[in-house]
C-alpha positions in Angstrom: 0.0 0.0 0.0 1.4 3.3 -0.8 1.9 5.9 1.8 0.0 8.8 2.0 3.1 11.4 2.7 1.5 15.0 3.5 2.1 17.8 1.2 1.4 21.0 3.1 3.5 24.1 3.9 2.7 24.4 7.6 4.2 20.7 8.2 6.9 21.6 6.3 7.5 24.7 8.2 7.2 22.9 11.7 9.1 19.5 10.8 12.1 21.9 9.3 12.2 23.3 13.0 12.1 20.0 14.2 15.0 18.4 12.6 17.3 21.7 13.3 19.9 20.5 16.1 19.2 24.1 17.5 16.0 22.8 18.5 15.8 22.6 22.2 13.5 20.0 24.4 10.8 22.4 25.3 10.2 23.0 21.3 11.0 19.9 19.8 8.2 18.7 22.3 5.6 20.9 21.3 6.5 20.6 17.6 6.0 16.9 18.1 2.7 17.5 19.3 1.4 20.2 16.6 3.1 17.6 13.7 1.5 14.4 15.1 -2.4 16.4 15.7 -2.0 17.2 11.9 -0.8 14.0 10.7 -3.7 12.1 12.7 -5.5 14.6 11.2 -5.0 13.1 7.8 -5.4 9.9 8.9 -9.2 10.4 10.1 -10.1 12.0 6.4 -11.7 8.5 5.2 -13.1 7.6 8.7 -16.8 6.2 9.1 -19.3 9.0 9.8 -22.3 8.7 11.5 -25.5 11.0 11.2 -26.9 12.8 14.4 -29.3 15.7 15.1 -28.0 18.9 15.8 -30.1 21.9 17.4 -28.6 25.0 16.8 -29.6 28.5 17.9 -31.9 28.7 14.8 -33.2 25.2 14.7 -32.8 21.8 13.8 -30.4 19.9 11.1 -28.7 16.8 10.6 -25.2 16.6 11.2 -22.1 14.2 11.5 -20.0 12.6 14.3 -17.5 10.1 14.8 -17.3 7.2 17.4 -14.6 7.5 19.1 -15.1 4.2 21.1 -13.8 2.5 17.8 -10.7 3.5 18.3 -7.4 3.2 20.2 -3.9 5.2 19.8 -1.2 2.9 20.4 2.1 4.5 20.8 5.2 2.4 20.4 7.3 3.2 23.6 9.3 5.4 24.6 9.2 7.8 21.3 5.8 7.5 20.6 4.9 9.2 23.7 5.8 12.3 22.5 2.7 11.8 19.8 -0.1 11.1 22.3 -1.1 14.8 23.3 -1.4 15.8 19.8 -3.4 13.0 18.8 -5.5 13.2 21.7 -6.5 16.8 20.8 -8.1 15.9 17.7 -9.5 12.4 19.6 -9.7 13.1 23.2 -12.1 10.0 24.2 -10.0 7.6 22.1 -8.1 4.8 24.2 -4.9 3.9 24.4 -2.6 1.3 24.5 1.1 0.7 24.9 4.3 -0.9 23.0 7.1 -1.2 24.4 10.5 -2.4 22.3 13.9 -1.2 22.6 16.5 -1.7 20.1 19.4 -3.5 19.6 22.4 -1.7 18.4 24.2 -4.4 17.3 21.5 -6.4 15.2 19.1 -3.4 14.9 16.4 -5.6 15.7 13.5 -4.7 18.4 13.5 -6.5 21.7 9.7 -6.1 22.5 9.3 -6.0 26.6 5.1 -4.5 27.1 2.2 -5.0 25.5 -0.8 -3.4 27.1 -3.9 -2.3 25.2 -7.5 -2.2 25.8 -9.5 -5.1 26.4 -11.4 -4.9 23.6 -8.8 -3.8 21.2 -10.1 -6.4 18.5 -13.3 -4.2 18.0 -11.1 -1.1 18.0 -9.5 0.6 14.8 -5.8 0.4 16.0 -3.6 3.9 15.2 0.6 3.0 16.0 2.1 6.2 16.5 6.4 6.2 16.2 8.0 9.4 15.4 10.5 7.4 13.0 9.8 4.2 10.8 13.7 3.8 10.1 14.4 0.1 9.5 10.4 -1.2 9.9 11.7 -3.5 12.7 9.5 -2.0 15.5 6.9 -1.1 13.5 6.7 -4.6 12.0 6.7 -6.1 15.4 4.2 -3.9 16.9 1.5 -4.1 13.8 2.0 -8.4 14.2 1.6 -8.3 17.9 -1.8 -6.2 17.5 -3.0 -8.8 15.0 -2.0 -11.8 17.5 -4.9 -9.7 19.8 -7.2 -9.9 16.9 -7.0 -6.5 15.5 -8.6 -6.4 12.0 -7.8 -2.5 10.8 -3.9 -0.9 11.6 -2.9 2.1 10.6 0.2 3.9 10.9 1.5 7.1 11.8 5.2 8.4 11.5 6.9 11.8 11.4 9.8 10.8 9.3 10.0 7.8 7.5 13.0 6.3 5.2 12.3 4.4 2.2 13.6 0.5 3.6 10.9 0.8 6.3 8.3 1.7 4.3 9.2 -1.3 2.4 9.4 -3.3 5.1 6.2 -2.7 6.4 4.6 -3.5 2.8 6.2 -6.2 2.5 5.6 -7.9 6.0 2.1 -5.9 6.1 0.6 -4.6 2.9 -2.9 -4.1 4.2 -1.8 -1.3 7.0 -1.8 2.2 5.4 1.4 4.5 6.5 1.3 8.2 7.2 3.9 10.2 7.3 4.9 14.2 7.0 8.2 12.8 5.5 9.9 10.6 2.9 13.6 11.3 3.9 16.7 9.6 1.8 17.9 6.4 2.8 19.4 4.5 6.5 22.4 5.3 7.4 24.9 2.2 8.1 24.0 2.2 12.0 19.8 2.8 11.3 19.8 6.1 11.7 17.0 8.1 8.9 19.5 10.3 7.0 18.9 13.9 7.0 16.3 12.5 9.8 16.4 14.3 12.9 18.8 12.4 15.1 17.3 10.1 17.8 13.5 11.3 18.3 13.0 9.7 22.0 16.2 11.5 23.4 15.2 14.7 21.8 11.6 14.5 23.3 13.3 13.0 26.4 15.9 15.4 26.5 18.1 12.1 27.4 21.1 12.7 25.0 
């Protein structure tokens, strides 16, 4: 399935702050927040829509909502922390589950460690959130371990991406649909997203 990258100036704008290494913790925090509300929502532009009465100052009309019991935000720990408060502004009664993987540096393969989502996550519309899909190890891994729990419809939603995990994820899972506000270059030789914007958990973290 092809990603849906978004074309629009105010993403640019904010993800070129973003990457800058002049970008302090405070900022790259709330920039993570604005990028992920607006990439979440791109992601919610095909959702189901349900009809409801509306009574407005001047009467009645039919209008639209969305049920947000059908879905759960499942960051990818610790990184995709940093996306939750964004997406919950656009969401706010969605529930959400955690991931949690770290990485091995010398295989550059996840070591998941958590899994914790809602109990009825297999009715749910499932929405991974990791700033970075670099290699497609993690996001691979998480997407598989939410189908083990029955979950039917995945999406995904990445700041950055690089061209071998989008591949990956394809290839491993062609029926999730990526989003992303970035197609960056290539993987460097340690799995670093090249221009990327260094290591996304120690920037939100401030650990590095």
């Amino acid at each position: 399935m092809k990603p849906i990258v978004l074309d629009h100036p105010l993403i640019d704008h904010k993800l070129s702050i973003l990457r800058s290494v002049n970008t302090g913790t405070k900022e790259f925090r709330e920039l993570a927040s604005e990028i992920s509300m607006l990439l979440v929502y791109e992601a919610f532009r095909e959702c189901e829509m349900e009809e409801m009465e509306v009574t407005t100052p001047m009467g009645k009309m039919m209008g639209h909502s969305i049920d947000e019991n059908k879905y759960a935000f499942i960051p990818i720990l610790r990184a995709g922390l940093g996306m939750v408060d964004g997406v919950l502004k656009v969401l706010p009664n969605a529930k959400i589950g955690h991931i949690g993987m770290w990485r091995d540096e010398e295989t550059l393969e996840p070591v998941p460690y958590y899994f914790k989502v809602p109990s009825d996550i297999k009715k749910r519309i499932a929405i991974v959130l990791d700033p970075m899909l670099a290699t497609g190890g993690s996001a691979v891994n998480a997407i598989t371990e939410l189908k083990n729990a029955g979950v039917k419809d995945i999406r995904f939603i990445a700041m950055v991406s690089a061209p071998e995990g989008i591949a990956k994820v394809n290839e491993e899972h062609p029926d999730v649909q990526i989003y992303t506000a970035a197609l960056d270059e290539c993987l460097n030789d340690i799995g670093y997203i090249v221009p990327g914007l260094g290591d996304a958990g120690d920037r939100i973290f401030g650990t590095k």
